[in-house]
N, C-alpha and C positions, 0 to 999 in steps of 0.2 A: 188237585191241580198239579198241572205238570209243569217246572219251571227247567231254564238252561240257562245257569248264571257262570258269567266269568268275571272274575277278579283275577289282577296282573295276567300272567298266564296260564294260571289254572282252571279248567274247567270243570263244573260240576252239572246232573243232571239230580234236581230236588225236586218230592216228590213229598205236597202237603196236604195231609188231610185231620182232618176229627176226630178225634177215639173218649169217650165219657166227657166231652167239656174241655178236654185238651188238645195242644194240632199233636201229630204226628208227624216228623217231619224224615223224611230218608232221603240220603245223600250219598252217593254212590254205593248203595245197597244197606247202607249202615243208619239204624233207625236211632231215633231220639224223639224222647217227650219232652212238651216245653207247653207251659202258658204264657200267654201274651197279652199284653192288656196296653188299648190303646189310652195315652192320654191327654191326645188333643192332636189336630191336626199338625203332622211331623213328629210327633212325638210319641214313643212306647217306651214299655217294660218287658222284657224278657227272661223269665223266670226258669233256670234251669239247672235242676240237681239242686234247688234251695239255695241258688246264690239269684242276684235282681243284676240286671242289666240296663241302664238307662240309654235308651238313644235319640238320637234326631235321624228323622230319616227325609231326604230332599228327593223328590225328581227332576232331574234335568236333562235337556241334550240330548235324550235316550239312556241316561245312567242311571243309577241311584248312588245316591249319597249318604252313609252309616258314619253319623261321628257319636263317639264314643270316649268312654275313658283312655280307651288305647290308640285315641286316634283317629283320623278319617279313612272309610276306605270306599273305595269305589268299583261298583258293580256294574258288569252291563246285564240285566236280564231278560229271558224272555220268555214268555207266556206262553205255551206252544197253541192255547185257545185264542189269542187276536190272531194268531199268524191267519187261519180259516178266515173266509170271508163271513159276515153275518150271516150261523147258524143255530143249531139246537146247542151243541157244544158251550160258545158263551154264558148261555141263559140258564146250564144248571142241569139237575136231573129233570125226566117228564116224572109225571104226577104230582104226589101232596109230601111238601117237604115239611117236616115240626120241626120249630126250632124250639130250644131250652137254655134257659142262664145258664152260663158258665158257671155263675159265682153267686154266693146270696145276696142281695142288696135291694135296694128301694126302688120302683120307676121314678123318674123323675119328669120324663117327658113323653109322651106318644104321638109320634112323625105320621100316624098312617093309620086308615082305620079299615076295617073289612070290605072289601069292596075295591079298595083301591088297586087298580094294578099299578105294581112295580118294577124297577130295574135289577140286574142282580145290583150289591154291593152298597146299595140305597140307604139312608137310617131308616130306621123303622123306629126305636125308641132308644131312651137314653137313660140307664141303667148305674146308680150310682155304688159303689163298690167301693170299701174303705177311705174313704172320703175323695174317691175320682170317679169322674161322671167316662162311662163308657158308651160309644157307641153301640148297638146292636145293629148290625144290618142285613139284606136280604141275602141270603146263599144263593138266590137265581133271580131271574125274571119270571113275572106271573103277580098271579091277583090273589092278595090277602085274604085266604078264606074263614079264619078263626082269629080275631086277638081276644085276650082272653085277661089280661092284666090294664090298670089305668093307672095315670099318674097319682102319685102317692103310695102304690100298695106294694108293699115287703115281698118279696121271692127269695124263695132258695136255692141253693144250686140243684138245677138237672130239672128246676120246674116247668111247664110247659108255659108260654108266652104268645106265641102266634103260630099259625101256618098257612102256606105259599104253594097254591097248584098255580 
């Protein structure tokens, strides 16, 4: 995913994607690993270099809103995939996309079961992880071809969960 965020007057072009369970995130050519871990609507953790970041994050107006220990700050971003009118682009790679936990933990919930078509960005199930319940959600639009975990059963990280052609 390609994003164009400006905060005050800096512009940046950031470029995120997935590498073993982790995003990759590149900002003006300059790369960084980081886990992220959402825990509840507006709210995450950003884990980077083994320090935790806790934030709230708001949409409004067309902003976003990051408050933090350091403060509020305010982003306009944009998604270079809405600018397109509804196409292939929004909804993901074509074919069979697997997903895998991030992280070890318990299902707790299961949103969606084989057969269903989905949205990108969708839950799909809810994954509890050191005592916070995580979302998992779709990486595209398409129809659940494999879920493969139920509520209650333990996973480890990198295990397989579902897949979406």
């Amino acid at each position: 995913m390609i994003l164009e965020i400006v905060c005050g007057k800096r512009e940046a072009k950031v470029e995120v994607s997935s590498v073993a369970g982790r995003r990759k995130v590149k900002i003006d050519g300059k790369e960084i690993l980081c886990d992220v871990v959402r825990l509840a609507p507006g709210r995450c953790l950003l884990i980077l270099d083994g320090r935790v970041y806790d934030h709230a994050v708001e949409f409004a107006d067309g902003k976003c809103f990051i408050v933090g220990r350091s403060g509020t700050h305010v982003l306009r971003v944009t998604d270079m995939r809405r600018l397109a009118p509804d196409t292939e682009a929004d909804v993901g790679n074509a074919g069979l996309q697997r997903v895998r936990a991030d992280m070890p933990g318990k299902v707790v919930r299961v949103l969606a079961q084989a057969g269903d078509r989905v949205s990108y960005d969708q839950p799909l199930l809810v994954l509890e992880a050191m005592k916070m319940q995580n979302e998992i959600r779709a990486p595209k639009s398409g129809v659940v071809r494999e879920l493969v975990v139920a509520s209650g059963q333990a996973v480890g990280a990198g295990e397989f969960l579902f897949s979406i052609e």
